[in-house]
C-alpha positions as CSV (number, residue, x, y, z in Angstrom):
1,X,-90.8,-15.5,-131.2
2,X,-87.2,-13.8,-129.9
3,X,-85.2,-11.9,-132.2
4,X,-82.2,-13.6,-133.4
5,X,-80.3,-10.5,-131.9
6,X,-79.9,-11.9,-128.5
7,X,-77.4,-14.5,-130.3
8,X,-74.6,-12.6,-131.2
9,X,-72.6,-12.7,-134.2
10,X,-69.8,-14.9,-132.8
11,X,-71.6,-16.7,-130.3
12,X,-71.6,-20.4,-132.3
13,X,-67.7,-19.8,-132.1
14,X,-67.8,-19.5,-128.3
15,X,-70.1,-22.7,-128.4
16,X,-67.8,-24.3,-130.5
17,X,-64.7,-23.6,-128.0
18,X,-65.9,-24.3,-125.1
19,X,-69.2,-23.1,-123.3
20,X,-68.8,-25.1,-120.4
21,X,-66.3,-22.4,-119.6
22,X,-69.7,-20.0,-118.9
23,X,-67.5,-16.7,-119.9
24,X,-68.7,-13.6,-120.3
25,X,-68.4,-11.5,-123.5
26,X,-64.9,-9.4,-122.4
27,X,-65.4,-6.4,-120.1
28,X,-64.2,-3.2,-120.5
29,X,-64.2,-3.2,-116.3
30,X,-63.0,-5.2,-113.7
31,X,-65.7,-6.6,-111.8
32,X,-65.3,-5.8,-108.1
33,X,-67.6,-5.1,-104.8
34,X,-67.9,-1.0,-105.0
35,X,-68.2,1.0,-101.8
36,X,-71.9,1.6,-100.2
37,X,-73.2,4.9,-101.0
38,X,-72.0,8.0,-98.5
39,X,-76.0,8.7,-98.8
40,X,-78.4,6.4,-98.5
41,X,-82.1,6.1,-97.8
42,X,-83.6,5.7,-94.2
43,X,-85.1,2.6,-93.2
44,X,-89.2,3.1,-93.4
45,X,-91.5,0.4,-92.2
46,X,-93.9,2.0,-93.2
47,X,-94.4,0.0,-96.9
48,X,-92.5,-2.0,-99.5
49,X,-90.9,0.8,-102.5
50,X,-90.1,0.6,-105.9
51,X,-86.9,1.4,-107.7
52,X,-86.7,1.1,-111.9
53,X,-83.1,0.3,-113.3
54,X,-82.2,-0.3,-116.8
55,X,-78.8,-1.4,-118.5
56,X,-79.0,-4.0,-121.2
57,X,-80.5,-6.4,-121.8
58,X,-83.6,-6.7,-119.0
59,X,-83.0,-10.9,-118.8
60,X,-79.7,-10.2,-117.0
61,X,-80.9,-7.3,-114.7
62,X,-83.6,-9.2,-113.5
63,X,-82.1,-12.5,-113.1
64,X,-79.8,-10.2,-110.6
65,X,-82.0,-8.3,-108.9
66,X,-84.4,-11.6,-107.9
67,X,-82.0,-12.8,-105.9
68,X,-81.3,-10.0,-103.6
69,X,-82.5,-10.7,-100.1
70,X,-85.0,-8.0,-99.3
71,X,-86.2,-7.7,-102.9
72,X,-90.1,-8.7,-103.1
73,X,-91.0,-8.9,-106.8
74,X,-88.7,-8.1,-110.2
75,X,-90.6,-7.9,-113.2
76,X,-88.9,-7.1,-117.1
77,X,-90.9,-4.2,-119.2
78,X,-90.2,-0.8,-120.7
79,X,-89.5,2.9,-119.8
80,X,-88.9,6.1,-121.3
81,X,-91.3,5.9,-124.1
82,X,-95.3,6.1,-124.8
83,X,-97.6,3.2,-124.0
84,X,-98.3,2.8,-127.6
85,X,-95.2,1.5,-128.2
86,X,-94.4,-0.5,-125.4
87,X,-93.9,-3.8,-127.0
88,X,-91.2,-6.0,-127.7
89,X,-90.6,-5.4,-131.6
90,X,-91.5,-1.5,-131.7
91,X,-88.6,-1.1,-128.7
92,X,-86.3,-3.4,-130.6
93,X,-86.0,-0.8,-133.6
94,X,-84.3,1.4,-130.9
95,X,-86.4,4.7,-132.0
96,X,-89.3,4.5,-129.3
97,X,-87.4,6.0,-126.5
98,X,-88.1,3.1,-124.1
99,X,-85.3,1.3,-122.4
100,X,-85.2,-2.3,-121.5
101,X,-86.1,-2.0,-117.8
102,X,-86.7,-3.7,-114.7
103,X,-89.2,-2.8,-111.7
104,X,-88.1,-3.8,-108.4
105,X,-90.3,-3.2,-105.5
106,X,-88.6,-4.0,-102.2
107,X,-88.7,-4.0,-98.4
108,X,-86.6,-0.7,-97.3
109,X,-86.3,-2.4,-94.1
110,X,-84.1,-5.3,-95.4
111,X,-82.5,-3.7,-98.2
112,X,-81.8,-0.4,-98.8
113,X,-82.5,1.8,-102.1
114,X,-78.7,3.0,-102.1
115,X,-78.1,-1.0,-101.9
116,X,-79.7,-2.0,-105.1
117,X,-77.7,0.9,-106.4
118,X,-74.1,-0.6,-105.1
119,X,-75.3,-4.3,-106.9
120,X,-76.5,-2.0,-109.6
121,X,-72.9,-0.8,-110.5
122,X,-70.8,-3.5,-109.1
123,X,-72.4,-6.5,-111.2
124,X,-75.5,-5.4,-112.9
125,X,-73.9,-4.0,-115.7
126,X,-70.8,-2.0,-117.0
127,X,-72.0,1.8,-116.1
128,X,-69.4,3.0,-118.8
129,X,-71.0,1.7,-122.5
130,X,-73.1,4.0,-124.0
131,X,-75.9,2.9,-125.4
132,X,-75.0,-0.5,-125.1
133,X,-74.2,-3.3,-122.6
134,X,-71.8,-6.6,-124.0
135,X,-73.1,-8.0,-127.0
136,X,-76.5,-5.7,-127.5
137,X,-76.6,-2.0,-129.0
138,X,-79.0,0.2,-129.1
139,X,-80.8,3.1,-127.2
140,X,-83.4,0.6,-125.9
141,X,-80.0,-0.5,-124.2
142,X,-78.9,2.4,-122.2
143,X,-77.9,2.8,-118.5
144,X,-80.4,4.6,-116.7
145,X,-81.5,5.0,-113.3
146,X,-85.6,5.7,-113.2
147,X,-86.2,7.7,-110.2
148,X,-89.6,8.1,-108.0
149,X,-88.9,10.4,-106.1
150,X,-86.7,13.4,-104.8
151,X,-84.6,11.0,-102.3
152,X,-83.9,8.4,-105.0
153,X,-82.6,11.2,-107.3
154,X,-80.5,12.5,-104.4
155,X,-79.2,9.0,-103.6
156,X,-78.6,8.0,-107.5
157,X,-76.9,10.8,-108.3
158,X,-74.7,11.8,-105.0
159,X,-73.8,8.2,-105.7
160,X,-72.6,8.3,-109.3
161,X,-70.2,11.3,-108.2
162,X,-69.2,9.0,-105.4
163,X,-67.8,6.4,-107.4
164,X,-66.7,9.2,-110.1
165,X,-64.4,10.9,-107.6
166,X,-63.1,7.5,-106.5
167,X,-62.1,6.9,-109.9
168,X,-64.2,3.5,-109.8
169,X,-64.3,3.0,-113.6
170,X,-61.5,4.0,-115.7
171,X,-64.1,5.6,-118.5
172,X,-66.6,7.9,-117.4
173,X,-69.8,6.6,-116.0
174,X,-72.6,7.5,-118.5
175,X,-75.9,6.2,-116.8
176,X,-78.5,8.4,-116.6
177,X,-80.7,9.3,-113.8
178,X,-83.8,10.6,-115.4
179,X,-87.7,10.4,-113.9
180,X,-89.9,7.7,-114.1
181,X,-92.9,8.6,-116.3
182,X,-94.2,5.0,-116.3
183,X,-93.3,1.4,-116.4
184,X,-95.0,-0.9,-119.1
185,X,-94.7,-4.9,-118.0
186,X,-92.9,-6.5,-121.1
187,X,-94.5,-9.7,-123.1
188,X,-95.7,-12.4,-120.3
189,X,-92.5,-14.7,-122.6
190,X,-89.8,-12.5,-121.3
191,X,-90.7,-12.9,-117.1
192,X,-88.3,-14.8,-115.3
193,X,-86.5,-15.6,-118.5
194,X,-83.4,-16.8,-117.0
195,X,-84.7,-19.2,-114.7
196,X,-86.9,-20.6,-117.4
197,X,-84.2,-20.6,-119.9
198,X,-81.0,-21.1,-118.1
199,X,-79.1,-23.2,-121.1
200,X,-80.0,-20.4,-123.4
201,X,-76.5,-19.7,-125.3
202,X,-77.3,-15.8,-124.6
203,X,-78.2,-16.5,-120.7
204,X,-75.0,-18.7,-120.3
205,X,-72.1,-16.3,-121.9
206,X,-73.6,-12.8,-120.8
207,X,-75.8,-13.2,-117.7
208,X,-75.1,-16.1,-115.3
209,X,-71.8,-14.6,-114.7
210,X,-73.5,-11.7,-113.2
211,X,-75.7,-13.7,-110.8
212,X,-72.5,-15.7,-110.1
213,X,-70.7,-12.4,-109.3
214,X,-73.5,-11.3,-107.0
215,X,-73.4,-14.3,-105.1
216,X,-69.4,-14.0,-104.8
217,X,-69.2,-10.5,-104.2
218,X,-72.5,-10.2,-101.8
219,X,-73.1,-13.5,-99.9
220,X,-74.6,-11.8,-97.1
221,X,-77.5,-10.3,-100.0
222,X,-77.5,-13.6,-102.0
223,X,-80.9,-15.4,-102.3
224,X,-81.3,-18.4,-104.4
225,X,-84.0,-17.0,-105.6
226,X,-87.6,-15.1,-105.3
């Protein structure tokens, strides 16, 4: 059963004014199409990578990230903490040190890792909430970038001061870029939620206008989906 969090205090009022609107809790950001990393990865054929992002609320993320053209498989779980508590209602207390994440493994050769970063930041999520994203708070909610390796670190984080010294965001960008330990799968219930739940009141205010924000912003990435 889903926690009662992912409805919001105020979300009935929303409903009751209008949903068919489809507006997204107010962000402290506009919304725009960033630049393309300076650095970016060189395209291997060699085999399909994987990249772990987290920043809210792993529904959203996902959703997003499953309909980016060279993007093979998305799947919702946890990182950051210990296998024994990579569960949905242990990381919902907040105190496990897992973030909701998302795994992405990809074809290099159709999109690059500095790519997912750019759709990361420009409508993923709002780089600049600390230990929150929109409606949901919480550690387990925290902007992080999971690197695998040397290059991605290199990438994430000549990115970050990219869009820093650009003044991109007018708060300070507070995502992390930590390693990736591990990546525990989340509960079978929570794969592919949006598609399966797209009238969900939490799906419709907070993360269908990121997919629709993709597919404005990136049309030449835009899938349908996987």
């Amino acid at each position: 059963m889903i926690r009662p969090r992912r409805l919001f205090p105020f979300a009935a009022v929303l409903l009751l004014v209008g949903l068919a609107a489809c507006q997204p809790v107010a962000a402290a950001h506009d919304v725009v199409r960033l630049p393309a990393p300076i650095v970016d990865a060189t395209p291997s054929a060699a085999h399909d990578e994987v990249a772990v992002f987290a920043g809210g609320c792993f529904w959203g993320i996902e959703a997003v990230f499953e309909r980016v053209k060279g993007v093979r498989q998305v799947t919702a779980g946890y990182s950051g903490g210990a296998a024994g508590t990579a569960h949905y209602d242990a990381v919902s207390d907040g105190d496990t040190g897992h973030a909701e994440s998302v795994r992405v493994e990809f074809d290099p050769t159709q999109v690059s890792y500095g790519t997912l970063l750019q759709v990361f930041f420009s409508v993923a999520l709002n780089p600049t909430e600390l230990n929150r994203q929109g409606p949901d708070r919480g550690t387990q909610y925290r902007s992080v970038i999971f690197y695998g390796n040397d290059a991605q670190k290199k990438i994430a984080t000549d990115y970050i001061a990219q869009l820093t010294t650009a003044k991109a965001f007018a708060a300070p960008i507070v995502t992390q870029v930590v390693p990736l330990k591990a990546f525990y799968p989340a509960e079978a219930y929570h794969q592919h939620y949006y598609d399966r739940h797209p009238r969900n009141p939490y799906i419709v205010i907070n993360d269908a206008p990121k997919v629709a924000h993709l597919q404005q912003l990136f049309p030449e990435l835009y899938q349908a989906s996987l």
